[in-house]
N, C-alpha and C positions, 0 to 999 in steps of 0.2 A: 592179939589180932591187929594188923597193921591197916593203915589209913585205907580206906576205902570211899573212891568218888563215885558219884552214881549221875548219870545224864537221863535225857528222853528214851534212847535204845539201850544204853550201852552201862557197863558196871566195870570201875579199872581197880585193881586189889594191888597195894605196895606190896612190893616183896620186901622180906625183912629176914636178918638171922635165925631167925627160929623157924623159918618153912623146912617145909619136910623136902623142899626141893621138885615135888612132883608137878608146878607150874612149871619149871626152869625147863626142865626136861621135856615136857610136855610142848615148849616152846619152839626150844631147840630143835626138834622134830620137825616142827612145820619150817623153820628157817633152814635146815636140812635139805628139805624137799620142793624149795623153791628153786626154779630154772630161769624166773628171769633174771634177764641181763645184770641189774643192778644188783640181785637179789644178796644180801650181805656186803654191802659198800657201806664204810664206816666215815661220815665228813667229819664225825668230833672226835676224835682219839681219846682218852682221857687218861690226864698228865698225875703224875704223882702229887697226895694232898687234894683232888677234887674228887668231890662225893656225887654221887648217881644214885640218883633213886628212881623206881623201876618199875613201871606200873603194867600187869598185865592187864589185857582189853577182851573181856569177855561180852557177847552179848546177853540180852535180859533172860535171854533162855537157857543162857549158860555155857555157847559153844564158845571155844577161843577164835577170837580176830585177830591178835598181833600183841605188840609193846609200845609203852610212850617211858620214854625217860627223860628225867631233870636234871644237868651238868653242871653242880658249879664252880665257875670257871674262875680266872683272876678279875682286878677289876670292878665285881660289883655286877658280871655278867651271869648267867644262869640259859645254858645251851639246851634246847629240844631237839628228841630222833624220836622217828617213831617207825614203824616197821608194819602192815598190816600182811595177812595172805591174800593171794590173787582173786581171791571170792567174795572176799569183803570189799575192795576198791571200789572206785563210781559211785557211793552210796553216802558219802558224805560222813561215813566213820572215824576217817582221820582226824578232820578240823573238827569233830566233836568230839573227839578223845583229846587233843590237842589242846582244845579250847578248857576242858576243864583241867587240866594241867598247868597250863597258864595261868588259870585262876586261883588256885593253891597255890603257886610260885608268888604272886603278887602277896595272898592273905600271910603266906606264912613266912616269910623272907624278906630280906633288906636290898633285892637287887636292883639294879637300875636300869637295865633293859635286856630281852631277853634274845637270841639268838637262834638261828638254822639257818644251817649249812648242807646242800645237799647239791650230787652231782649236777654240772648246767646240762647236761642232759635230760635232766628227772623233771621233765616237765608236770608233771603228778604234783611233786615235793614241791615245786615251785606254786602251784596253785592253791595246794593247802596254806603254805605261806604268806600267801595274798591275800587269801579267804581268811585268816587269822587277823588280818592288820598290818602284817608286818612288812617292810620294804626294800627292795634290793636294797644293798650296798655297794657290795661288789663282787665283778665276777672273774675271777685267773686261776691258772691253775687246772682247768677243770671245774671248780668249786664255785656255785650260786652263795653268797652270803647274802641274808635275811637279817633284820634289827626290829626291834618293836621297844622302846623306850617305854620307861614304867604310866605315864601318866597318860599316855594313848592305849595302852595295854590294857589299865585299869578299866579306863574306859567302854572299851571294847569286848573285856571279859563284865559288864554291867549288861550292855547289847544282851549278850548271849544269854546269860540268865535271864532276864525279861521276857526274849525269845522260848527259852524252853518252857516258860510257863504257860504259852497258849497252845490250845489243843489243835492241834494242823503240823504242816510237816514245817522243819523246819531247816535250811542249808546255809552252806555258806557259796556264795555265787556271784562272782566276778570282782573280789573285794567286798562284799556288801552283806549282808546276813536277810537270807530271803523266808519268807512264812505263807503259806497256801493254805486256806483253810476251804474244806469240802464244800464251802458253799458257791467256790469261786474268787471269793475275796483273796486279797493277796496284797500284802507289807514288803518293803525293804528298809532296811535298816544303814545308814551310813556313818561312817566317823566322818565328823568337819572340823572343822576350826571357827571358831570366833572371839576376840580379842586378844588371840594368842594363845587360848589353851579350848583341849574338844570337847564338842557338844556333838548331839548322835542325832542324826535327822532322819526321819521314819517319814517314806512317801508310802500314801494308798493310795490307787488308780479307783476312780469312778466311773468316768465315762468320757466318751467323744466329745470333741471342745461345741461342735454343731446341734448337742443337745441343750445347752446353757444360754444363755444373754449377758453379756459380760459386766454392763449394767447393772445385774442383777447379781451377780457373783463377785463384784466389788463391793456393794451396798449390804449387805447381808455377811457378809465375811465376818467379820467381828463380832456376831451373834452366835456362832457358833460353838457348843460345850468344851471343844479342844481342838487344835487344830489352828489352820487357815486353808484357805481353798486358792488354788492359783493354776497354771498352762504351764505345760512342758511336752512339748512336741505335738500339740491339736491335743493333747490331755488333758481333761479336769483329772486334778488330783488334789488329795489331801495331805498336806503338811504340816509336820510338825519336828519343831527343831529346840534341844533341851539339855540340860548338864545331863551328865551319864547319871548321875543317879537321882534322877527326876524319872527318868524311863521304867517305872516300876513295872511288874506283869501288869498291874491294876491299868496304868494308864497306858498301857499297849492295847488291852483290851477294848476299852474306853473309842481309842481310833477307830479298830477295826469296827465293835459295835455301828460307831457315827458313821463310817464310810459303807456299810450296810443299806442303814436307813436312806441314806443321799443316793443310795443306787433304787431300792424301794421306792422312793418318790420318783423317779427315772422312770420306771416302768410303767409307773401310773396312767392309766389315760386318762381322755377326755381333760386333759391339761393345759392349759397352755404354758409355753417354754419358760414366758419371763416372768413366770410367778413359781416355778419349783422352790429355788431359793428362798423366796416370800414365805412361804407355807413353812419350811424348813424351821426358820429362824424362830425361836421362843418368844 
Protein backbone atom coordinates (compact mmCIF):
# COMPACT_ATOMS: atom_id res chain seq x y z
CA UNK A 1 0.00 0.00 0.00
CA UNK A 2 1.60 3.19 -1.03
CA UNK A 3 1.62 6.50 1.13
CA UNK A 4 -1.48 7.87 1.75
CA UNK A 5 -2.33 11.71 3.05
CA UNK A 6 -5.43 12.49 4.54
CA UNK A 7 -6.69 16.40 5.10
CA UNK A 8 -10.18 17.87 6.40
CA UNK A 9 -12.26 16.87 3.04
CA UNK A 10 -9.94 15.19 0.98
CA UNK A 11 -7.74 11.66 0.97
CA UNK A 12 -4.70 11.79 -1.87
CA UNK A 13 -3.37 7.84 -2.44
CA UNK A 14 0.57 7.52 -4.13
CA UNK A 15 0.41 5.63 -6.92
CA UNK A 16 3.07 3.14 -7.10
CA UNK A 17 4.18 0.12 -9.24
CA UNK A 18 2.20 -2.38 -7.98
CA UNK A 19 -1.47 -0.52 -8.91
CA UNK A 20 -3.58 -2.48 -10.85
CA UNK A 21 -3.63 0.87 -12.87
CA UNK A 22 -7.45 1.34 -12.32
CA UNK A 23 -6.86 5.01 -10.66
CA UNK A 24 -4.49 5.83 -13.86
CA UNK A 25 -7.25 5.03 -16.01
CA UNK A 26 -9.98 6.19 -14.12
CA UNK A 27 -8.02 9.54 -14.22
CA UNK A 28 -7.20 9.73 -17.49
CA UNK A 29 -11.00 9.68 -18.32
CA UNK A 30 -11.70 12.63 -16.59
CA UNK A 31 -8.47 14.49 -18.12
CA UNK A 32 -10.03 13.09 -21.43
CA UNK A 33 -13.23 14.69 -20.92
CA UNK A 34 -12.08 18.05 -19.99
CA UNK A 35 -12.96 21.11 -22.54
CA UNK A 36 -11.38 23.65 -20.81
CA UNK A 37 -9.00 25.83 -22.47
CA UNK A 38 -6.11 24.93 -20.36
CA UNK A 39 -7.41 21.46 -19.74
CA UNK A 40 -3.93 19.18 -20.23
CA UNK A 41 -1.18 22.03 -20.42
CA UNK A 42 1.86 20.67 -19.12
CA UNK A 43 4.34 23.87 -17.31
CA UNK A 44 6.94 21.13 -15.89
CA UNK A 45 7.91 18.64 -18.58
CA UNK A 46 9.93 16.06 -16.74
CA UNK A 47 13.51 15.64 -17.90
CA UNK A 48 15.31 12.23 -17.81
CA UNK A 49 16.60 11.11 -14.07
CA UNK A 50 13.69 13.17 -12.27
CA UNK A 51 11.21 11.10 -10.24
CA UNK A 52 7.24 12.13 -10.06
CA UNK A 53 5.38 10.98 -7.47
CA UNK A 54 1.64 11.09 -8.12
CA UNK A 55 -1.01 11.48 -5.87
CA UNK A 56 -4.56 10.94 -6.78
CA UNK A 57 -7.28 13.32 -4.89
CA UNK A 58 -10.12 11.61 -3.79
CA UNK A 59 -12.85 13.10 -1.79
CA UNK A 60 -13.73 11.54 1.87
CA UNK A 61 -16.64 9.95 0.24
CA UNK A 62 -14.61 8.56 -2.31
CA UNK A 63 -15.52 10.36 -5.63
CA UNK A 64 -12.17 11.47 -7.71
CA UNK A 65 -11.23 15.22 -7.94
CA UNK A 66 -7.98 15.32 -9.84
CA UNK A 67 -3.93 14.67 -9.21
CA UNK A 68 -1.05 16.52 -7.30
CA UNK A 69 2.32 15.51 -8.16
CA UNK A 70 5.99 15.96 -6.84
CA UNK A 71 8.98 16.65 -9.47
CA UNK A 72 12.22 16.50 -8.53
CA UNK A 73 13.99 18.62 -10.21
CA UNK A 74 17.99 19.60 -10.39
CA UNK A 75 19.26 21.91 -7.84
CA UNK A 76 17.66 20.90 -4.72
CA UNK A 77 14.21 21.99 -6.28
CA UNK A 78 11.18 19.71 -6.03
CA UNK A 79 8.17 21.20 -8.70
CA UNK A 80 4.16 20.83 -7.97
CA UNK A 81 1.07 20.33 -10.73
CA UNK A 82 -1.85 19.64 -9.86
CA UNK A 83 -4.85 19.03 -12.01
CA UNK A 84 -8.56 19.06 -10.38
CA UNK A 85 -12.10 18.45 -12.63
CA UNK A 86 -14.27 21.46 -13.35
CA UNK A 87 -16.76 20.49 -10.34
CA UNK A 88 -14.24 20.48 -7.83
CA UNK A 89 -12.82 24.16 -8.43
CA UNK A 90 -13.85 27.17 -6.17
CA UNK A 91 -13.86 25.01 -3.20
CA UNK A 92 -10.48 25.39 -2.05
CA UNK A 93 -9.52 21.62 -3.08
CA UNK A 94 -6.39 22.49 -4.68
CA UNK A 95 -4.51 24.47 -1.97
CA UNK A 96 -5.48 21.62 0.33
CA UNK A 97 -4.34 18.86 -1.72
CA UNK A 98 -1.36 21.16 -2.54
CA UNK A 99 -0.70 22.10 0.83
CA UNK A 100 -0.57 18.56 2.13
CA UNK A 101 1.99 17.70 -0.59
CA UNK A 102 4.02 20.33 0.31
CA UNK A 103 4.06 18.98 3.63
CA UNK A 104 5.47 15.49 2.70
CA UNK A 105 8.09 17.19 0.40
CA UNK A 106 9.50 19.15 3.33
CA UNK A 107 9.10 15.96 6.00
CA UNK A 108 10.47 13.56 3.70
CA UNK A 109 13.06 15.30 1.40
CA UNK A 110 16.22 17.46 1.39
CA UNK A 111 14.82 20.18 -1.01
CA UNK A 112 15.36 23.70 -0.71
CA UNK A 113 12.43 25.25 -2.18
CA UNK A 114 9.67 24.19 -4.02
CA UNK A 115 8.20 25.32 -7.39
CA UNK A 116 4.94 25.94 -9.80
CA UNK A 117 4.87 26.76 -12.89
CA UNK A 118 1.61 27.34 -14.72
CA UNK A 119 0.20 29.18 -17.70
CA UNK A 120 0.08 33.44 -17.04
CA UNK A 121 -3.11 33.01 -18.01
CA UNK A 122 -4.24 30.47 -15.28
CA UNK A 123 -5.24 32.71 -13.07
CA UNK A 124 -6.86 29.78 -10.87
CA UNK A 125 -3.01 28.22 -10.73
CA UNK A 126 -1.92 31.52 -9.89
CA UNK A 127 -4.06 31.83 -6.74
CA UNK A 128 -3.62 28.53 -5.48
CA UNK A 129 0.12 29.48 -5.59
CA UNK A 130 -0.36 32.60 -3.39
CA UNK A 131 -2.72 30.85 -1.24
CA UNK A 132 0.25 28.36 -0.65
CA UNK A 133 2.99 31.01 0.29
CA UNK A 134 4.51 30.97 -2.54
CA UNK A 135 5.69 34.05 -4.82
CA UNK A 136 6.03 34.99 -8.30
CA UNK A 137 9.36 35.02 -9.78
CA UNK A 138 9.01 35.32 -13.01
CA UNK A 139 6.86 35.59 -15.78
CA UNK A 140 8.00 34.84 -19.97
CA UNK A 141 7.18 32.88 -22.09
CA UNK A 142 3.78 32.29 -21.38
CA UNK A 143 4.87 30.79 -18.11
CA UNK A 144 3.88 32.16 -14.24
CA UNK A 145 6.90 30.77 -12.11
CA UNK A 146 6.19 30.42 -8.39
CA UNK A 147 9.14 29.67 -5.42
CA UNK A 148 8.39 28.99 -1.97
CA UNK A 149 11.89 28.32 -0.14
CA UNK A 150 12.10 25.64 2.42
CA UNK A 151 12.17 27.60 5.67
CA UNK A 152 8.88 29.70 4.71
CA UNK A 153 7.52 26.53 3.39
CA UNK A 154 7.95 24.74 6.53
CA UNK A 155 6.42 27.25 8.13
CA UNK A 156 3.55 27.76 6.25
CA UNK A 157 2.80 23.89 5.98
CA UNK A 158 2.72 24.39 10.37
CA UNK A 159 -0.17 27.17 9.53
CA UNK A 160 -2.04 24.62 7.74
CA UNK A 161 -1.97 21.78 10.16
CA UNK A 162 -2.93 23.93 13.00
CA UNK A 163 -5.60 25.05 10.85
CA UNK A 164 -6.99 21.74 9.95
CA UNK A 165 -7.32 21.04 13.51
CA UNK A 166 -10.21 23.28 14.36
CA UNK A 167 -13.47 22.38 13.63
CA UNK A 168 -14.83 25.33 11.07
CA UNK A 169 -14.11 25.69 7.47
CA UNK A 170 -11.05 26.34 6.63
CA UNK A 171 -9.35 28.15 3.09
CA UNK A 172 -6.73 29.54 1.81
CA UNK A 173 -7.70 33.27 0.89
CA UNK A 174 -5.78 36.07 -0.59
CA UNK A 175 -2.31 34.75 0.50
CA UNK A 176 -3.35 34.15 4.17
CA UNK A 177 -5.09 30.84 5.56
CA UNK A 178 -8.74 31.89 6.68
CA UNK A 179 -11.02 29.73 9.36
CA UNK A 180 -14.86 30.57 10.02
CA UNK A 181 -16.23 28.85 12.76
CA UNK A 182 -20.31 28.51 13.01
CA UNK A 183 -20.50 30.66 15.67
CA UNK A 184 -19.30 33.67 13.50
CA UNK A 185 -15.95 33.89 14.77
CA UNK A 186 -13.23 33.97 12.25
CA UNK A 187 -9.07 33.77 12.29
CA UNK A 188 -6.51 34.44 9.59
CA UNK A 189 -3.54 33.24 9.60
CA UNK A 190 -0.33 35.08 7.95
CA UNK A 191 3.31 34.32 7.29
CA UNK A 192 5.70 37.40 8.61
CA UNK A 193 8.97 38.00 9.05
CA UNK A 194 10.74 39.01 12.29
CA UNK A 195 14.41 39.23 12.73
CA UNK A 196 14.91 37.66 9.45
CA UNK A 197 13.29 34.47 9.65
CA UNK A 198 9.02 33.75 9.78
CA UNK A 199 6.76 33.89 12.43
CA UNK A 200 2.86 33.22 11.62
CA UNK A 201 0.46 36.02 12.90
CA UNK A 202 -3.06 34.96 13.53
CA UNK A 203 -5.55 38.08 13.63
CA UNK A 204 -9.27 37.64 15.21
CA UNK A 205 -11.72 40.46 14.66
CA UNK A 206 -13.81 41.28 17.69
CA UNK A 207 -15.57 44.27 17.34
CA UNK A 208 -15.90 48.01 16.24
CA UNK A 209 -13.11 50.26 17.56
CA UNK A 210 -16.49 52.63 18.89
CA UNK A 211 -17.26 49.71 21.32
CA UNK A 212 -13.85 50.04 23.36
CA UNK A 213 -12.04 52.94 25.31
CA UNK A 214 -8.69 52.88 24.27
CA UNK A 215 -7.48 53.65 27.74
CA UNK A 216 -8.83 50.65 28.73
CA UNK A 217 -7.56 48.36 25.80
CA UNK A 218 -4.03 49.67 26.57
CA UNK A 219 -4.14 49.02 30.19
CA UNK A 220 -5.57 45.59 30.35
CA UNK A 221 -3.75 44.24 27.24
CA UNK A 222 -1.11 42.43 29.01
CA UNK A 223 -3.60 40.55 31.13
CA UNK A 224 -4.80 38.82 28.71
CA UNK A 225 -4.31 34.44 28.42
CA UNK A 226 -2.74 34.92 24.79
CA UNK A 227 -2.79 37.26 22.55
CA UNK A 228 -2.57 41.17 22.51
CA UNK A 229 -5.61 43.37 21.61
CA UNK A 230 -4.74 46.31 19.17
CA UNK A 231 -6.82 48.62 15.75
CA UNK A 232 -6.63 47.83 12.36
CA UNK A 233 -8.91 49.85 10.24
CA UNK A 234 -11.70 51.20 13.31
CA UNK A 235 -11.10 47.17 14.33
CA UNK A 236 -10.55 45.79 17.75
CA UNK A 237 -8.69 42.72 17.06
CA UNK A 238 -6.85 40.11 18.60
CA UNK A 239 -3.26 39.33 17.88
CA UNK A 240 -1.06 37.16 17.97
CA UNK A 241 2.36 36.63 16.46
CA UNK A 242 4.67 33.41 17.03
CA UNK A 243 7.53 30.77 15.46
CA UNK A 244 5.52 28.48 13.31
CA UNK A 245 5.64 25.81 15.62
CA UNK A 246 4.51 27.55 18.68
CA UNK A 247 1.04 27.68 16.64
CA UNK A 248 -0.16 24.35 17.79
CA UNK A 249 -4.12 23.33 17.11
CA UNK A 250 -4.11 23.76 21.02
CA UNK A 251 -3.13 27.38 20.81
CA UNK A 252 -5.20 28.36 17.79
CA UNK A 253 -7.94 27.19 19.83
CA UNK A 254 -6.96 28.88 22.87
CA UNK A 255 -7.51 32.46 20.41
CA UNK A 256 -10.41 31.74 18.96
CA UNK A 257 -11.87 30.53 22.45
CA UNK A 258 -10.50 34.27 24.04
CA UNK A 259 -11.80 36.08 21.16
CA UNK A 260 -15.23 34.46 21.78
CA UNK A 261 -15.38 35.65 25.27
CA UNK A 262 -14.26 39.44 24.43
CA UNK A 263 -17.18 39.29 21.98
CA UNK A 264 -19.53 37.78 24.96
CA UNK A 265 -18.62 40.70 27.23
CA UNK A 266 -19.39 43.03 23.91
CA UNK A 267 -22.85 42.00 24.01
CA UNK A 268 -23.45 42.29 27.55
CA UNK A 269 -25.66 45.07 28.72
CA UNK A 270 -26.13 47.35 31.16
CA UNK A 271 -22.21 47.94 30.75
CA UNK A 272 -20.43 50.55 30.58
CA UNK A 273 -17.74 50.62 27.71
CA UNK A 274 -14.59 51.57 29.72
CA UNK A 275 -14.82 48.74 32.04
CA UNK A 276 -15.43 45.68 29.43
CA UNK A 277 -11.59 45.17 29.31
CA UNK A 278 -11.62 45.67 33.31
CA UNK A 279 -13.81 42.74 33.84
CA UNK A 280 -12.10 40.83 31.05
CA UNK A 281 -8.80 40.87 32.63
CA UNK A 282 -7.91 37.95 35.53
Amino acid sequence: MGTTLQTRRLVLRLLGPDDDGADERELAELVAADRRPLAGWKAVPRRPGERERRYVVRSRAGGLLGSVSSTECPEGTVALSFWLTEGATGQGHAVEAAAAVAGEVWETTGAGRLLIRCAAQNAAGARVAANLGFEEARASGGVSEWILDREWGEAWSAAWRSASQIAGTVQGVAGKIRIDLDSGIAAEIALGELAGAPHLVVTCEVAAEDRFAHHELLEHNGSLAVGSLCLRAGVVVMRHACEPASLTGRALALLLHETGRLRGLDRATARPENVIFGEYAE
